[in-house]
N, C-alpha and C positions, 0 to 999 in steps of 0.2 A: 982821163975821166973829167967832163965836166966838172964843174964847180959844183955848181945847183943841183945838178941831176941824183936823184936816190938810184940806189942800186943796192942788190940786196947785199953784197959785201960789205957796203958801206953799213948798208943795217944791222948786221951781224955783225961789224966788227966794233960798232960804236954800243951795240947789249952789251958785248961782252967789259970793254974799256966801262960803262958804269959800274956792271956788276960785280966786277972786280973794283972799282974804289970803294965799294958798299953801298953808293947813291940808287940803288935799283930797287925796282916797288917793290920787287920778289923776298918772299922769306930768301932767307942768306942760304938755307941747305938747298934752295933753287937756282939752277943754272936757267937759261934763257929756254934750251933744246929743252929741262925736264919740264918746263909748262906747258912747249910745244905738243910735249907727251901727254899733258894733261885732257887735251883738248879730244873728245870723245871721236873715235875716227869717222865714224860717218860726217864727220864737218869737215873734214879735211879736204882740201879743193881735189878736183877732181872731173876729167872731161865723160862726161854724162850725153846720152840719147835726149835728144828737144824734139819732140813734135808740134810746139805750139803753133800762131801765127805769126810772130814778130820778124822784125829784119835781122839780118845781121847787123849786130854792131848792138842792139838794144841789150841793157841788164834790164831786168825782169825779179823783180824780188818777192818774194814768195815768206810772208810776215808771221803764217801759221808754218809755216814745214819748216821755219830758219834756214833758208836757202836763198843764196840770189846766185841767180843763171845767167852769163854772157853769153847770149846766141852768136853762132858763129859761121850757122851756115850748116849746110847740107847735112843736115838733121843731128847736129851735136851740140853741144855748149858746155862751157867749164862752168861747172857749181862749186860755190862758198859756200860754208857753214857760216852763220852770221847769229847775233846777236842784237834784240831788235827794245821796241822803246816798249817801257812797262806800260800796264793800262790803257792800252791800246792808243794812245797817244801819236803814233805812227800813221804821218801820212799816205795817204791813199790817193792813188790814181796815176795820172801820168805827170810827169815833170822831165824839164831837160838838167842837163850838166851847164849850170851858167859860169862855173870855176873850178878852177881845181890850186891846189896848191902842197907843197912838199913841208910836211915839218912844220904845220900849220897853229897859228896860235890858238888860244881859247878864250871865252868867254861865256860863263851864265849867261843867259837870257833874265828877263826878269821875271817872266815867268815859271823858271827854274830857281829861281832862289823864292820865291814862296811858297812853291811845294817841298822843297829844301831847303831850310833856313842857314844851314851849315857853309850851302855855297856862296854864301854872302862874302865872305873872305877870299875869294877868288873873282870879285866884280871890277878888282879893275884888269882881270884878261890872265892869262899863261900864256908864257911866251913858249913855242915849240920845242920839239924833244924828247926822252924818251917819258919824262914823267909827266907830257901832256895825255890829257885824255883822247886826243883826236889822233895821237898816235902817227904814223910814218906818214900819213898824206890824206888828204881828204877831198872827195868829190860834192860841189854844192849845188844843190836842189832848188832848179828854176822854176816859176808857173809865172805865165803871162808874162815873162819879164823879171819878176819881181824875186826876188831871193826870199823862199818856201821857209827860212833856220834849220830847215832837215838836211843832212849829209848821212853820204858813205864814208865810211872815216875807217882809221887804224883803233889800236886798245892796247893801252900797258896793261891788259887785265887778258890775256889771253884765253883764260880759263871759263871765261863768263860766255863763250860761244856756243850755242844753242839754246840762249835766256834767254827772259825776256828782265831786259836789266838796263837800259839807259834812257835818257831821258824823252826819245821818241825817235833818236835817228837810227842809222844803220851801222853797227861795228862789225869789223871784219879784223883775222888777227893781221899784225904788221906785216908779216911776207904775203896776206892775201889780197889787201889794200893795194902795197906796190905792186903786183902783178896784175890785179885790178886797174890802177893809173895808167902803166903803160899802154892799156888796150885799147882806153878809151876816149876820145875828143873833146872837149868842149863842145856841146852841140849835141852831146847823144840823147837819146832817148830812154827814159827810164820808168816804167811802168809796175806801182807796188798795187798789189794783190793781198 
């Protein structure tokens, strides 16, 4: 295996090694699998019927249903359950994938610590891991060039998929993110609805 490369094994076996030292976000009478469980099954990925127009290869997010679609061709696409930005705060329209990155760090915005004054304490950045908020990997949100602050990202909050709960981007749980990653290029197409 790769150094760098996630893999879900890797992800799975590095939940469990936290949650077993007790460093894990999860109440303690939670295992990684019972959150998994939490997660309301119609979010649970899943390859779905697509009639729309896109190509193959575009995600497609869908901000009222909490759904993002990877078209795939010949009228199918795998659907996530996702969890999307409160107050509508959520970009809209089309944007590309200008990065992607594994185990990615974080950072407030600033306009995230004035609408939460609490996140001030985290301005100078999280370094990646499982008690990052962007969680196993994250896809970054292009327009013109320019880096949108919106992503597809992972969640140490597993449970919070089908909300509308973060601060305008897109979470997906960590096995759906890295399957997510793998699919998709730098370069893709991404169209929020």
């Amino acid at each position: 295996m790769e150094k760098d490369r996630i893999t879900r094994r890797v992800l799975v076996l590095g939940s469990l090694a936290l949650f077993a030292s007790g460093c894990s976000s999860l109440r303690s009478a939670d295992s990684p699998q019972s959150a998994r469980t939490r997660i309301d099954p119609r979010y649970r990925r899943q390859e779905v019927a697509y009639y729309g127009g896109e190509s193959p290869g575009t995600i497609v997010v869908n901000t009222e249903e909490r759904y993002l679609y990877y078209v795939q061709g010949g009228g199918s696409a795998v659907r996530y359950g996702i969890g999307v930005g409160e107050e509508g705060r959520t970009l809209k329209g089309r944007a590309k994938i200008g990065r992607k990155a594994e185990w990615p760090s974080w950072t407030p915005t600033a306009n995230m610590i004035r609408r939460k004054p609490h996140l001030a304490q985290y301005a100078g950045g999280v370094s990646g891991g499982l008690h990052n908020p962007l969680g196993a990997a994250a896809l970054y949100l292009y327009q013109g060039g320019n880096d949108t602050m919106f992503r597809l990202h992972g969640t140490n909050e597993p449970w919070t998929i089908g909300q509308a709960v973060s601060s305008g981007c897109i979470r997906l749980t960590n096995d759906d993110i890295v399957d997510l990653y793998s699919r998709t290029p730098v370069g893709a197409t991404v169209l929020i609805i």
